[in-house]
N, C-alpha and C positions, 0 to 999 in steps of 0.2 A: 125590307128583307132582301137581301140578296143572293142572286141566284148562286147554287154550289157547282164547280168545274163536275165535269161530266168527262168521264175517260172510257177511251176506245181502243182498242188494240189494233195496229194497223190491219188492212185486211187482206194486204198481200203476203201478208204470213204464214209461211202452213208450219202448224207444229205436226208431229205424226209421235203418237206411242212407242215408248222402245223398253221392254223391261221395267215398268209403271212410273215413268217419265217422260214427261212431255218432251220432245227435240227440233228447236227449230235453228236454223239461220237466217242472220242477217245478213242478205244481198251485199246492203250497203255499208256495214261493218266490218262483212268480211269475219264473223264471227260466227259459231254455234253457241247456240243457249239452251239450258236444260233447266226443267220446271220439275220440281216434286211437290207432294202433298197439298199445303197450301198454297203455295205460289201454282202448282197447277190450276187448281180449284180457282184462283182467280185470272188467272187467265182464259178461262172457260165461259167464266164470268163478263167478262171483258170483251165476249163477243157482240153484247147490245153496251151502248152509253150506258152509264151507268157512276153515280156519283159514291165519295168516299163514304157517307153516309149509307147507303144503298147495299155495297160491299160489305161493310163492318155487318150489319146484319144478317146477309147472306154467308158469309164465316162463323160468325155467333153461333145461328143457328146449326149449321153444318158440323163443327166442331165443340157445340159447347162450352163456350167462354164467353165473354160477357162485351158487348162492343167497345165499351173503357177499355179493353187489355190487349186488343187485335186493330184497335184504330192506329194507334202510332205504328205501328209495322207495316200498316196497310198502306202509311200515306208513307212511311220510307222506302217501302216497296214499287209504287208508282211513280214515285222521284225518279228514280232508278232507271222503271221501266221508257220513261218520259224523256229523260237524260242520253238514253241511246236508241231513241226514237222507234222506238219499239209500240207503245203505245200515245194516242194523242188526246187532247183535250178540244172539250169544246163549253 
């Protein structure tokens, strides 16, 4: 069996709340980023390692959908977040 990637949120990041969204920048992008609903919620998430398996359930259960229907968004989500090194793998 092989071990599943494990994802972290960098941890020089500060998001801070603004009108029930998450707001952060990237230093090194050079960018703001805004998080709603579920992409806040895993981001929150995202503060201990934590694998795509791990998440899908913690969404599941949060919002009531079934981990089949939140997996693929979650892993294109993290592509994403991984992509502009926002968050990392380990």
């Amino acid at each position: 069996m092989t071990d599943s990637p494990r994802y972290l949120r960098r941890p020089d990041l500060r998001a801070v709340e603004m009108d029930g969204e998450l707001v952060m920048m990237g230093l090194d992008q050079g960018e703001y980023y805004g998080l709603k609903d579920v992409a806040a919620s895993l981001w929150n998430h995202l503060a201990e390692p934590r694998t795509v398996e791990e998440l899908a359930g913690l969404v599941a259960a949060e919002y009531d959908v079934s981990t089949e229907v939140c997996r693929p968004d979650i892993e294109s989500f993290l592509a994403e977040l991984v992509g502009k090194d926002l968050v990392r793998t380990s």
